[in-house]
C-alpha positions as CSV (number, residue, x, y, z in Angstrom):
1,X,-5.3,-10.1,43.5
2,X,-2.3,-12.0,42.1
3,X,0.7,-10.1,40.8
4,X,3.9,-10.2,38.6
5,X,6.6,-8.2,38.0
6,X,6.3,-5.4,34.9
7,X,8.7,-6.4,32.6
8,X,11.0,-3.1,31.8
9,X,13.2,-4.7,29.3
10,X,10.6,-5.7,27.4
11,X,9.1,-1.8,27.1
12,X,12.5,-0.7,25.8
13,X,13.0,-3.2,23.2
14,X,9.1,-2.2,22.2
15,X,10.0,1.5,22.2
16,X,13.5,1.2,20.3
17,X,11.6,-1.1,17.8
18,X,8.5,1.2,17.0
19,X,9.7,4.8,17.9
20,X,10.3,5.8,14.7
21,X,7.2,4.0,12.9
22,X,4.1,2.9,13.3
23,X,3.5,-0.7,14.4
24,X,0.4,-2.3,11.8
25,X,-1.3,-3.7,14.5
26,X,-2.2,-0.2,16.3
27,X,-4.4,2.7,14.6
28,X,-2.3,5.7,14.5
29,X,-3.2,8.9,16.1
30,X,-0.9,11.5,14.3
31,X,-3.9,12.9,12.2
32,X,-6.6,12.6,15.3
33,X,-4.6,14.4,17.9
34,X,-1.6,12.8,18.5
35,X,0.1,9.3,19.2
36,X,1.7,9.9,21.9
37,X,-0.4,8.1,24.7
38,X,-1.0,5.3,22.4
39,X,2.5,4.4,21.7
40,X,3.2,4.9,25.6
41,X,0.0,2.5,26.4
42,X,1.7,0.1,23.7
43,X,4.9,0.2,25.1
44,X,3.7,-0.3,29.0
45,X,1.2,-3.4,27.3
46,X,4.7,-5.0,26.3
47,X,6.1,-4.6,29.5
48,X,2.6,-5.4,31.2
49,X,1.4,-8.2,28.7
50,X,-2.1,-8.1,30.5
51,X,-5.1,-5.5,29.6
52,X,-7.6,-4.2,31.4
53,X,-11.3,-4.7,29.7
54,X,-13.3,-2.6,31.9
55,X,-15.7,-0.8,29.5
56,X,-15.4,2.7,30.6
57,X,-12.7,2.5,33.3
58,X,-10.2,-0.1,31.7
59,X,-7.4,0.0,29.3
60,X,-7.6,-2.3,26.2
61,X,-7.4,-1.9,23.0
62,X,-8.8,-4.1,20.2
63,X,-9.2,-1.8,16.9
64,X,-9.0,1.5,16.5
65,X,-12.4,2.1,17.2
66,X,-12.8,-0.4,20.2
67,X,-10.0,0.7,23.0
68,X,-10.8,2.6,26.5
69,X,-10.2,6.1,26.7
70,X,-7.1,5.7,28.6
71,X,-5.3,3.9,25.9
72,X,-4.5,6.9,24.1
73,X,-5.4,9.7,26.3
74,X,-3.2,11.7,28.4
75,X,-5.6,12.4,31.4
76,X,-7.2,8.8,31.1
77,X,-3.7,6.7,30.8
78,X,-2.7,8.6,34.0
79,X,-6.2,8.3,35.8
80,X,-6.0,4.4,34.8
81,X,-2.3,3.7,36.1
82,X,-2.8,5.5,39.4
83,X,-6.4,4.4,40.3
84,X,-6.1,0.4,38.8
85,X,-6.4,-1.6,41.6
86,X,-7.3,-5.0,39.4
87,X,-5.9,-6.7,36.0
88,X,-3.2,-4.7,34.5
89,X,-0.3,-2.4,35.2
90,X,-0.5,-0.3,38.2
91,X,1.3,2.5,39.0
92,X,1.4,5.6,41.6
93,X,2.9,9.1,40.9
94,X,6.7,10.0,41.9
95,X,9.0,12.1,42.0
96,X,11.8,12.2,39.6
97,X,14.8,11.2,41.7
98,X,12.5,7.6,42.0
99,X,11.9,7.3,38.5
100,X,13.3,3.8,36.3
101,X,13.1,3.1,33.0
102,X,9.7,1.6,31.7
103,X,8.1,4.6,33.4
104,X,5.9,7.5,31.6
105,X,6.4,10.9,32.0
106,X,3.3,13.4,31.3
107,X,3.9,17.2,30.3
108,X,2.1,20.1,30.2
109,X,2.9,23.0,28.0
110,X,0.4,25.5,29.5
111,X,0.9,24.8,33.3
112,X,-2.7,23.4,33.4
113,X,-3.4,20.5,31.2
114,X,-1.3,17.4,30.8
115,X,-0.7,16.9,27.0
116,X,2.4,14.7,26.3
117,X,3.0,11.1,27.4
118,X,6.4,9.8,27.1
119,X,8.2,6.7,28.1
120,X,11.8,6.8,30.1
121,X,14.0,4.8,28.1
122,X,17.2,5.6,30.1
123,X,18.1,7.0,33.0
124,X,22.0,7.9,32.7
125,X,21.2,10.7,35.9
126,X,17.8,11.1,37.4
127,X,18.6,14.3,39.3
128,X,19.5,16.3,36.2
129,X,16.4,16.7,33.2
130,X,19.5,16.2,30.6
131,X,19.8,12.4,32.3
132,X,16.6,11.2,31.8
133,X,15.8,9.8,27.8
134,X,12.4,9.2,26.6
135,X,11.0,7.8,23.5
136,X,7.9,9.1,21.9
137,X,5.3,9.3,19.0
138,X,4.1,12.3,17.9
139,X,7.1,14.0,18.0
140,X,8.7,10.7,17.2
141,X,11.9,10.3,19.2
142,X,14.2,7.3,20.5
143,X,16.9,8.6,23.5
144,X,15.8,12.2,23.4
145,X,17.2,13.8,26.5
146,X,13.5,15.3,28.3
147,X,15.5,18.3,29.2
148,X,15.0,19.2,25.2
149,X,11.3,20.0,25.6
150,X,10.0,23.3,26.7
151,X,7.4,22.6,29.4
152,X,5.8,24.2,32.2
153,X,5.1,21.2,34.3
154,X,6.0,17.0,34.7
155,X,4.4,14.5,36.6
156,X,6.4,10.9,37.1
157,X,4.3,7.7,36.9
158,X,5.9,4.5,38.6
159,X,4.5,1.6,37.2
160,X,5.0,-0.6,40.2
161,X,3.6,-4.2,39.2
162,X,0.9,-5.9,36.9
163,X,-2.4,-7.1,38.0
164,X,-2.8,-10.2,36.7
165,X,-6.4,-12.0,38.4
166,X,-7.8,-13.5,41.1
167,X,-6.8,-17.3,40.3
């Protein structure tokens, strides 16, 4: 497998562009569920500029009604990133003091299910919750501090590098 380098600047300029509306080119979620975990998967495919098409274990998207479970949910994005060992981004879980920007965080309101994707667009301090700003849809927000939402539990995703083939 070859590999490049996931381009973080490139998910922040996505996120500050689209966090407070809807890019045309993506179905939105808001009346489904949620758009959290598609914005997220849009922001890490600007970063990653390479899908995975894997019918039921990828992450692609091509209409609204032709994308891979992971692209917009919370369990699957997270299942995707950590177990991808071919085309696309890849990523292992962390802890908070390792996080960058370009990363996701998941929470979970209830202690027991993951529900809420969010991308770190800044990391002023990563040892303090009030140093760390996300950007989200959903709850659409652009350099919301992650210490503002009332959660029970957080998981860290470091997107390491991108698969990009075996050429």
């Amino acid at each position: 497998m070859k590999y490049r380098e996931y381009n973080r600047t490139a998910v922040i300029q996505y996120a500050k562009k689209w966090a407070f509306s809807r890019n045309p080119k993506y179905y939105n979620f808001d009346p489904v569920g949620g758009d959290c975990t598609s914005f997220a998967s849009q922001c890490i495919y600007a970063g990653s500029q390479k899908m995975n098409y894997q019918k039921t274990l990828g992450w692609y998207y091509i209409n609204g009604n032709n994308k891979s479970p992971s692209w917009s949910g919370v369990e699957y994005l997270h299942n995707f990133l950590i177990d991808n060992k071919g085309v696309g981004p890849q990523a292992f879980e962390t802890t908070q003091n390792k996080i960058e920007i370009g990363d996701i965080a998941q929470l979970s309101f209830d202690g027991k299910t993951f529900a809420h994707t969010l991308v770190i667009v800044s990391v002023e301090n990563k040892f303090v919750l009030h140093g760390i700003k996300i950007a989200s849809h959903t709850f659409d927000s652009f350099e919301k501090p992650i210490s503002e939402y009332n959660f029970k539990k957080i998981r860290w995703v470091h997107i390491n590098n991108v698969g990009i083939g075996y050429n």
